[in-house]
Every structure is written in C-alpha cells, then in structure tokens.
N, C-alpha and C positions, 0 to 999 in steps of 0.2 A: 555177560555173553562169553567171555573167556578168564583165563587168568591173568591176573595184574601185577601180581609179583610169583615171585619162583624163587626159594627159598632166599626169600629178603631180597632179592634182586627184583630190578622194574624186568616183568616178564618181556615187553616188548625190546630190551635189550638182549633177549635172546632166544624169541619169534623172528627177530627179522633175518636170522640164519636161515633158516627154515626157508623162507623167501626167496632169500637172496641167492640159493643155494637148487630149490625146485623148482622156481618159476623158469627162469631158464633150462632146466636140466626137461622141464616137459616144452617149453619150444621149441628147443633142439630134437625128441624126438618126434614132435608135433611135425613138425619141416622133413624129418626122414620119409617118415609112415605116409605126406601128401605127395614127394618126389619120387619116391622107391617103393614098387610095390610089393618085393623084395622084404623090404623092410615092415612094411605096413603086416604082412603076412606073419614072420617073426614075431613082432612087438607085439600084436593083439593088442591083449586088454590093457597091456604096460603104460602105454602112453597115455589114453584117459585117466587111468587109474594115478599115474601123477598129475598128471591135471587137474585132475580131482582136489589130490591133496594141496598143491599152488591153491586152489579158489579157496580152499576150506582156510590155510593160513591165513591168506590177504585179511579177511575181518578181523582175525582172530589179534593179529597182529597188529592191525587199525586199532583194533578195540583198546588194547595194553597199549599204544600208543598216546592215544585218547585220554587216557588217562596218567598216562607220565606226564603231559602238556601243562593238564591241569598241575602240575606238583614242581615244574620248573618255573625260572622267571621267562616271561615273557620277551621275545626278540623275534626280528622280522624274519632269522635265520631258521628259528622256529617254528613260523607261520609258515613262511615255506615250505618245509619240511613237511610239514602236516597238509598244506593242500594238496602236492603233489604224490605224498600218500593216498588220498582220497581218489586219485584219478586211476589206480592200480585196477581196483577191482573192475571195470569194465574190459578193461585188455585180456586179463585172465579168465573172466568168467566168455569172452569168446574164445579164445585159445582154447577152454575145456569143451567146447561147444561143438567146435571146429574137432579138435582128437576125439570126441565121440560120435562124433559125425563119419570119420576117417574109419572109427574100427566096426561103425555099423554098416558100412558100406562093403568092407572088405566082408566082413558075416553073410552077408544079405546078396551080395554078386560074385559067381563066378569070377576067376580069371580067365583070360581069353585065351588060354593055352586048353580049356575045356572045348571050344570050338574045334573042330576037326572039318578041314576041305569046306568053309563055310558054312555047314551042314552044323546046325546044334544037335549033342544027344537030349538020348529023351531026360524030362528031368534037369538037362543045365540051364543056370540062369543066365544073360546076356550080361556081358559087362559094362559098365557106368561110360557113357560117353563120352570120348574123349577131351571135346569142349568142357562139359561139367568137370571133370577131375581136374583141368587144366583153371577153373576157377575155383576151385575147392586149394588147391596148391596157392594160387596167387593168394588169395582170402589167408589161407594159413602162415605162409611167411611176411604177408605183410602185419599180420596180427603178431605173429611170434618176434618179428625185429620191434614191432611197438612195445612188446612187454621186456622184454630184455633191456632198450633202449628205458622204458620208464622207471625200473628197477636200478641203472644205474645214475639215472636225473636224482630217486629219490635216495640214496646210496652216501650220494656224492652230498646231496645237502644235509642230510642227517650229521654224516663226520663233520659238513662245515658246521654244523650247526653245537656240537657238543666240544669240537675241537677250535673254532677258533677263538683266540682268547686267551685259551687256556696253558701256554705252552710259549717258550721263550725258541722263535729257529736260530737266533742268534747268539744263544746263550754257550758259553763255552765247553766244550767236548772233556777237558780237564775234568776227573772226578776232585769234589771237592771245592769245586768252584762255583 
C-alpha cells in the first residue's frame, strides 16, 4: 500500500511527520474557513487540498506502521500505540469532509453582501442559512479538536512506546560517566 522503509529506515518513523505536522495544520485552517468567511473566501481550495493530503498520510503511515509492529518485540506500549493509530483515520477522513464541504459551499453561495436592500440581483445565489453554517462550524471544530487531540494520544504513546526503557533520566550529566 505504501512504503515501508526509506532509505533503510522504518518509513513509518518518518510518515508520522507528515501527520503530525498536516493533520493539525488542516484543522486549524478547517476551524478558520467554518468561523470566518473572510477566511473561508481566501483559503479556497487550500484547506481541502490539506486535508486531503492528512487523509492520504493516515493510511499511508498506518500502513508503515503495520509493519514496523510486526519487526519489533511485542509490548503493551506497542499495542497501544497501534490501536490508537487505527482510531485516526475516521477523525480525518471527516475533517476532509467537512473542508470540502466548507470550500463547496463557499463556490456554490453567494455571500450576503451580494444582497442589496433585501432585493437579490438577477443571477445571485442566496446564502447558506445561518443555523446550517452554525452546525457546519460546530461539526468542524468539534472534529478538528478530536483529530489534533487523537494525534497527540497517539504521539504521546508512540515516544512512550520507543522511549521507555531505553534511557537512564537519572544517569549523570558528567560526560564520561
């Protein structure tokens, strides 16, 4: 499905950059583009178009995962690690959903500054109601603090998982010793 090493390196040790790096970088402008329409206008195709790439990583980096697992010893720190990777891709594949949704809507409607004295010109479209945008916003930040929040569950247990063990925090700062 993807690559598993990168020149001799377990690719997943440096897929989860990738990650760790656009998942958030598209819920932040996920949460702009549903608060600010300002924003949403500017950003366009920007913010799908990262989201995009977040969905496309998640596997990609599942995958290389997947297969480091198999090639390490087995620990519960491990097992961890790997479920709560599994849990990623639904957060992000709606995050991408929701930013495509955001930049279709701005395409597809008017802004209401097209309106003039109540009266639409001929040709303008009405814009998105305000309840709907106002659950398009809610839906999107609650989505985007879940992927950012999951990114750093799974983050957090990966370094427990490679780094505990491995490293003495009491060992003395003297070089040489």
């Amino acid at each position: 499905m993807g690559p598993t090493e990168i020149r001799g390196l377990p690719a997943h040790a440096l897929l989860v950059h990738v990650v760790v790096v656009v998942v958030p970088l598209a819920a932040a402008l996920a949460v702009c583009s549903a608060v600010w329409p300002t924003a949403r206008r500017r950003l366009g195709a920007a913010t799908p178009v990262v989201a995009l790439v977040g969905l496309v990583s998640v596997p990609l980096t599942t995958h290389a995962g997947e297969w480091l697992e198999a090639r390490v010893p087995s620990s519960p720190l491990v097992r961890r690690h790997a479920e709560l990777g599994d849990a990623l891709l639904p957060w992000v594949l709606a995050l991408f959903v929701l930013a495509a949704g955001l930049w279709l809507l701005q395409r597809r409607h008017a802004p209401a500054a097209e309106r003039l004295d109540g009266q639409e010109r001929p040709g303008a479209r009405r814009p998105v109601p305000t309840a709907i945008m106002i659950t398009i916003a809610v839906l999107t930040i609650v989505t985007a603090v879940g992927s950012v929040i999951q990114v750093v569950r799974i983050g957090e247990s990966g370094a427990k998982a490679v780094w505990s063990d491995s490293f003495d925090s009491g060992a003395s700062d003297r070089p040489g010793t």
